[in-house]
N, C-alpha and C positions, 0 to 999 in steps of 0.2 A: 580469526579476525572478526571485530567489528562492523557490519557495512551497514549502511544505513541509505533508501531507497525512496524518491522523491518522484511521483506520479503526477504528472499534471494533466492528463488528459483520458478522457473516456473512449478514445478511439481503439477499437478490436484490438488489432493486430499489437499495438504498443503496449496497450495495458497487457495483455496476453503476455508479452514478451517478458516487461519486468515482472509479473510476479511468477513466470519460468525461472525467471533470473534467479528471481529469491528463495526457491522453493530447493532450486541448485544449488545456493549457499548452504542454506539448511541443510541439506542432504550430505553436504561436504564439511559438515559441523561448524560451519562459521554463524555468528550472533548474527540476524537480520531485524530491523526495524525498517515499515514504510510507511511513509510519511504521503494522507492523500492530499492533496492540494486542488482548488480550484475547480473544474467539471469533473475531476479525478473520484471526486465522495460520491460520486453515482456509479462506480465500478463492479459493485456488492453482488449485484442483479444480472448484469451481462454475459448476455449467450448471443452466441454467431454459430451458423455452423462450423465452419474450418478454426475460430477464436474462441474456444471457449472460456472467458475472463473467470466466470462463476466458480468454474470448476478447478484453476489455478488459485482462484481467490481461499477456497475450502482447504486446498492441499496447502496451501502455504499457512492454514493456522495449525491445519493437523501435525504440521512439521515443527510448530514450536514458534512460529512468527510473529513479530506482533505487530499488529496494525493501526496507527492513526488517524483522524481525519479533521482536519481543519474547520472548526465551527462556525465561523464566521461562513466558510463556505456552505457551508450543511446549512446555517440558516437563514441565505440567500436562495436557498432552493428550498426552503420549507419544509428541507430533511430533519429528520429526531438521530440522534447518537442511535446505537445498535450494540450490544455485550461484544460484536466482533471487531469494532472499531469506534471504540469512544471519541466524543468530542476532544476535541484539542486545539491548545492553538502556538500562535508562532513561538513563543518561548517553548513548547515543547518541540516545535521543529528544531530552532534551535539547540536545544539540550542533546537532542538525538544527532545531529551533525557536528557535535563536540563532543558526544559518545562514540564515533564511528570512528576507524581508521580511516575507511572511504568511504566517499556518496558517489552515488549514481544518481541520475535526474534520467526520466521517459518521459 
């Protein structure tokens, strides 16, 4: 299956969760695409003790995942694209939610 994964927020525990989510997809051979949206493109970075986002962030590209991030967003925060998550924008959200059998939103 197709799934295609839409982050809209920088909060630990959530962010933490979908990319668990997708890292499980992977794991269980289904296609994953996530899409970062909104304070979502500052996820990259994120450690908590008990949340570690960072460390889901790495396992889910080592697993084959690939990741998006909304430039418009990225250049409201004065962020630069990154090789682990290029610039993007809504038509590619787009694209990838008419690539997916299912989305999920966090």
């Amino acid at each position: 299956m197709k799934i295609g994964i839409i982050l809209e927020t920088k909060e630990f525990e959530k962010a933490w969760n979908a990319f668990r989510f997708g890292v499980t997809a992977l794991k269980n051979n289904h296609e994953v695409k996530l899409f970062l949206m909104g304070e979502a493109v500052e996820t990259e970075e994120l450690t908590h003790d008990k949340y570690n986002v960072k460390e889901q962030f790495a396992l889910f590209l080592e697993n084959k995942g690939e990741i998006l991030a909304c430039g418009t967003c990225l250049k409201s925060r004065k962020l630069d694209d990154t090789t682990s998550c290029p610039i993007s924008t809504m038509k590619d959200c787009l694209d990838m939610v008419i690539w997916a059998d299912k989305v999920v939103t966090f």
